[in-house]
N, C-alpha and C positions, 0 to 999 in steps of 0.2 A: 447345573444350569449356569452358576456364576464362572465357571470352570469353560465350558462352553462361547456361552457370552466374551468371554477373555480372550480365547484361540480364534475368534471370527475377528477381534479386534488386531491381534497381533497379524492375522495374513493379511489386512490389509497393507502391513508393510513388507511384505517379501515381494523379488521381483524385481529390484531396483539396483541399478548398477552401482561398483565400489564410486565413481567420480560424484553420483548426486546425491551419497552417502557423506563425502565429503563436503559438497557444495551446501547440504544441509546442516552440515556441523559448523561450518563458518560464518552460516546465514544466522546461526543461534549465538555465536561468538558477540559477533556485529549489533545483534539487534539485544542483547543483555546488557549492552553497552550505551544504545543509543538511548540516552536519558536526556537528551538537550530535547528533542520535537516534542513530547508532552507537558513540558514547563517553558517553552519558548515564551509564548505569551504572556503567560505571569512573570519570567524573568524581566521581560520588558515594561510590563506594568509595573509592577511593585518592585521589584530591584534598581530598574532604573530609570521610571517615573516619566515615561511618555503617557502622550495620551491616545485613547482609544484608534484615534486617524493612525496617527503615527506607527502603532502597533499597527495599523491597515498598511501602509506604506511600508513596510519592513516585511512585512508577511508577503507583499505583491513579490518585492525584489529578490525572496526567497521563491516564489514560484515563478516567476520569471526564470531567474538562473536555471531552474526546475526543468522546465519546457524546452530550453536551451541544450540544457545536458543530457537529459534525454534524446533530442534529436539526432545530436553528436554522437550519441554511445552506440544507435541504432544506426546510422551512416557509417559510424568508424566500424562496427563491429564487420558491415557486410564488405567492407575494405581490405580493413586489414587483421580483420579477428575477434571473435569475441575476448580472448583470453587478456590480451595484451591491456585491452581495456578496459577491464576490470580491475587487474593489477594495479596500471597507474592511477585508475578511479580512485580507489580504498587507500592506497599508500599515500597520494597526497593527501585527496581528503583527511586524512587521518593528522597529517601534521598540520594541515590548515585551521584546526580546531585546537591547537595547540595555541594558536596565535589568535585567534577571533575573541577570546574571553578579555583579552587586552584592549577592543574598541569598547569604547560606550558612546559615542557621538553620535545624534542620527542619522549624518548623512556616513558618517564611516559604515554605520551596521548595515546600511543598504547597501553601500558598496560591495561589502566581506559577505554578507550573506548573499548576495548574487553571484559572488566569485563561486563560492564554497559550494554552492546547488549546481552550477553549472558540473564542476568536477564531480561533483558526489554522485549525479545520477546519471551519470554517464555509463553506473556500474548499472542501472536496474535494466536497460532494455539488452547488456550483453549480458546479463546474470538468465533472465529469459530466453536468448539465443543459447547460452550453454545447455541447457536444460532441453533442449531440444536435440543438442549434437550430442548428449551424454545419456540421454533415455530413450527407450523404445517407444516404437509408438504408441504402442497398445498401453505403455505405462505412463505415461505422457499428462494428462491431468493429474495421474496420481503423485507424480514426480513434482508437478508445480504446488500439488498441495502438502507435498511432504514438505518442500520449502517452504510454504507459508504457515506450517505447525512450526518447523524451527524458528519463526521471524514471531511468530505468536508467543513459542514460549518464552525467548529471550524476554519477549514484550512483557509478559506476566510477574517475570522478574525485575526489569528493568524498571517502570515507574515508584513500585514500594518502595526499592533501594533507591532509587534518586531523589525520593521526596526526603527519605532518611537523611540522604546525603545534604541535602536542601537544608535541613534543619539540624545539621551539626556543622557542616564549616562552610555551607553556600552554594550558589550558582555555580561557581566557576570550578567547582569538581567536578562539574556535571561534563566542563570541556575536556580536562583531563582524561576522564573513563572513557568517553565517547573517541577520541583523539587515538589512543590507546588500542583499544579493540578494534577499531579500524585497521590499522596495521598488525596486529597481531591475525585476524583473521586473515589477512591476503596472502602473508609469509604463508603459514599453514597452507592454503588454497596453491599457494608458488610452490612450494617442496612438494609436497600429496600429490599432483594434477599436473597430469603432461599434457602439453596443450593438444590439442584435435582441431584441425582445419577443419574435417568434413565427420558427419555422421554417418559411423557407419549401420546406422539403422536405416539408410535412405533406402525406400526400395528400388529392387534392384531391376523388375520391369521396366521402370520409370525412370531410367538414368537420367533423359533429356529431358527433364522437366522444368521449365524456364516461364518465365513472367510473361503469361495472356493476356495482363490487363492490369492498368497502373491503381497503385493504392488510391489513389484521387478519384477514381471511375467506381471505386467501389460502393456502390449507393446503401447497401444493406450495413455494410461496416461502417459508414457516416453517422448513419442513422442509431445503431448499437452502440457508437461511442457516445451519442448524446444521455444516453440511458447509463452509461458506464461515467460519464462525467456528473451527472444528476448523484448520482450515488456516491461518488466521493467525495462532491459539496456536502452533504448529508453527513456522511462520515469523518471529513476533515474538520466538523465542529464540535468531536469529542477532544480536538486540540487545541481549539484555538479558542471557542466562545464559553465552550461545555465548563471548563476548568478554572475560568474567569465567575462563572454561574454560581458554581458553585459553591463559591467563599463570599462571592455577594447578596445573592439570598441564602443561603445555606450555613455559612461561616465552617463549611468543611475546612481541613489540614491539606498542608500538600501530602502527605501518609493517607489521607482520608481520599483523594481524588487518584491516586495512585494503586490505593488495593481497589477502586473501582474497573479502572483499568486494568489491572488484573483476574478480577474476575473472568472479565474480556477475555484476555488470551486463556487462562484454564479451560473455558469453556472449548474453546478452539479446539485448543491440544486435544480435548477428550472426544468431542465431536464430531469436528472437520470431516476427517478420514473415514467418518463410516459413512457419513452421510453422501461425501464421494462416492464411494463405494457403490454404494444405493443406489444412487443415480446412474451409474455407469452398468450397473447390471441388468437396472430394468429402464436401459435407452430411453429415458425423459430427455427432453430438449434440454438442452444447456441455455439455451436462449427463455425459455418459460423460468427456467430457476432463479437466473437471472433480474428477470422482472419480478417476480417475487419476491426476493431482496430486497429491493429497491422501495417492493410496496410495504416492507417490514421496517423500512429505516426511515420512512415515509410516516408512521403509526409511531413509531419511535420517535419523534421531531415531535409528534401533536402533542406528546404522553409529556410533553417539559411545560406545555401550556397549566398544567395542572402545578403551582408553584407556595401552596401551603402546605404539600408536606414530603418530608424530605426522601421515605421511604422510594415515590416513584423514580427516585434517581439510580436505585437498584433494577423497577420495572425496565424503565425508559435505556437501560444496558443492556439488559437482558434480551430485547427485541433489537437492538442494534447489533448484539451480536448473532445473533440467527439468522438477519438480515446480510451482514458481514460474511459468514458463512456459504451463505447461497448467490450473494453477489460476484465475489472476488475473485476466489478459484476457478470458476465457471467462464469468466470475463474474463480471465487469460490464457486459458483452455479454445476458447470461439474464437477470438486475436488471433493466434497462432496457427490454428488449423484453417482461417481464410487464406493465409501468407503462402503463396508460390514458393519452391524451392529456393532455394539462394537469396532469399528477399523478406526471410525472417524479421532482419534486423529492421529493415524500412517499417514492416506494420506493428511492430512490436514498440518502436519509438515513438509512433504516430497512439498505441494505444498509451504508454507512457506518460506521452506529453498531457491526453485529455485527465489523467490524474494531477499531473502537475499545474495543468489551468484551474483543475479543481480546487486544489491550495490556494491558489491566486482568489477565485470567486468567494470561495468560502470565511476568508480571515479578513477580506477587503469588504465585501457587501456585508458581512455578519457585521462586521467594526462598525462600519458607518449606522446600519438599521439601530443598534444597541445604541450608539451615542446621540441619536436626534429620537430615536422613536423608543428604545427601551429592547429589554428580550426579550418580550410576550410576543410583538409585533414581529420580531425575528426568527421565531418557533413556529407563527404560522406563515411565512412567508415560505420558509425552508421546506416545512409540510408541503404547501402547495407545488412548489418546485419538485417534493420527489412522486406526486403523483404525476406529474407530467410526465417523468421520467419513465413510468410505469405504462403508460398509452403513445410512446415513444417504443418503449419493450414488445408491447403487442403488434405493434406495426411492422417490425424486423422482423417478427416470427411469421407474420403471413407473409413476406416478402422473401425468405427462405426456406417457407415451405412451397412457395410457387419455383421457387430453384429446385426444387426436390431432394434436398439437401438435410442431412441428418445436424443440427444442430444444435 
């Protein structure tokens, strides 16, 4: 039976070409490394003793640049490549972090971290478009969720070591590793991976397949990113508010808020992939999954209102990750498969950016609700917001099932 159970797990990885074998190996390089985005917040709090707004206004300037470089990455990439833009994405990024551990002023870090978000994510909407020109179709959500098991596991590794790292020689190893592993992953990615203009997975009935109808007319995609933005406000306050939470009512460690997050991505690694699977073989809506997430991260947000005891901070993960789960992969599997030939990059940046606003919403309005009104208030405000998101989710699904559209 366990023997069984194992070989059903293992084919869900066969199938997938040697490039998104690589591009998953780099993606786990990258994100092993990235130890700065789960301690941002408290570095800025307690290392370098702004206050709450302030920490709001540096979190904006980081999703600003966000939204920015995303746009960019998705415009460049239909230009002049995905590949190219990826490269310089990671390579600078990677030495820009090298230098950022050296501002501490507030208007410097606003500057450096808008700089730095602009370049940095300029790689996720062409890391999206590669995954596209390097998988089949049919393999195609599976391909984006094998990347996001490698982005999980890095993740599961990466916060215990950096709280470690936090607590023997400081913050500022945290830019080092991160700095590091950015270029180390893109080299790899640049020798491995010869570039591809085009997919030759396109079909080949459909040579002349070209843009019906501009991303801005797209009323069902408008509407699905409101749901896909609701979810990463939700989700972007296991980084920014969650982690502050829980050393102030909680008096956790940074090693203590660290293997929480890890639990996170374990769970992923082990899950994700079957539950793809599942879904993909007995054709449930990607758009229904979707909403369900949303209303699991939604349940997850109320479950922090409960604040005598410490256990539900295990609960209140646990449902964020299953939520996590059925959101994320899903939402960039529906992105992608609305996007006309050749115009990947445009809907792919446009879905992008609504996570990168998400960052902006979620560290600015969480910041402010906590410093005038406290975190109780914040937890149900957050709740409410992702049930909206969730009667947002059911509206796209009647509105794509009147397209007659498998979604």
């Amino acid at each position: 039976m366990l023997k069984t159970a194992f070989q059903r797990y293992i084919n869900n990885f066969k199938g997938f070409t040697r490039e998104i074998w690589i591009l998953a190996f780099i993606t786990f390089i990258n994100r092993a490394g990235t130890m700065v985005l789960p301690f941002l917040s408290k570095y800025l709090k307690e290392d370098l003793h702004f206050s709450y707004s302030e920490v709001g206004w540096i979190m904006v300037c980081f999703g600003t640049g966000s939204i920015i470089g995303a746009w960019l990455g998705g415009k460049l990439s239909d230009k002049i490549g995905f590949y190219k833009i990826m490269i310089f994405s990671l390579l600078t990024s990677g030495m820009m972090f090298f230098v950022i551990q050296f501002i501490t002023s507030f208007v410097g870090l606003c500057i450096s971290m808008f700089m730095i978000m602009v370049v940095a994510d300029m790689y996720r909407p062409a890391m999206f478009v590669s995954i596209g020109a390097y998988a089949k179709p049919e393999n195609r959500t599976r391909a984006l969720t094998l990347v996001r098991l490698a982005i999980n596991l890095g993740f599961a590794a990466g916060p215990a070591l950096g709280g470690l790292i936090i607590m023997s020689i400081g913050y500022r190893g945290l830019f080092w590793i991160d700095g590091t592993t950015c270029i180390i992953a893109i080299l790899i990615f640049w020798i491995k991976v010869k570039e591809k203009k085009k997919s030759p997975f396109i079909d080949k009935k459909h040579p002349d397949d070209v843009l019906t109808h501009s991303v801005f007319k797209d009323k069902p995609f408008w509407i699905f990113l409101f749901t896909c933005l609701v979810s990463g406000i939700l989700f972007f306050q296991v980084f920014t508010t969650i982690p502050l939470y829980h050393r102030e009512q909680f008096n956790l460690t940074e090693f203590q808020t660290g293997l929480l997050l890890t639990m996170n991505g374990l769970i992923i690694f082990f899950l994700e992939m079957p539950i793809v699977s599942y879904v993909e073989r007995h054709k449930i809506s990607k758009v229904k999954v979707v909403t369900m997430g949303c209303f699991l991260m939604a349940i997850s947000i109320f479950l922090m209102l409960i604040n005598t005891w410490s256990g539900v901070l295990i609960i209140m993960m646990l449902f964020m990750t299953v939520g996590e789960m059925f959101a994320f992969p899903f939402s960039n599997s529906v992105a992608l498969s609305r996007a006309p030939k050749g115009h990947e990059g445009r809907y792919m940046a446009i879905y992008t950016m609504s996570f990168s606003l998400a960052h902006i919403i979620s560290s600015k309005v969480g910041m402010e609700i906590i410093e005038y009104h406290g975190y109780q208030v914040n937890w149900f405000v957050m709740g409410i917001l992702g049930l909206l998101g969730v009667i947002f989710g059911i509206w796209v699904l009647r509105l794509i099932q009147k397209e007659h559209k498998i979604l």
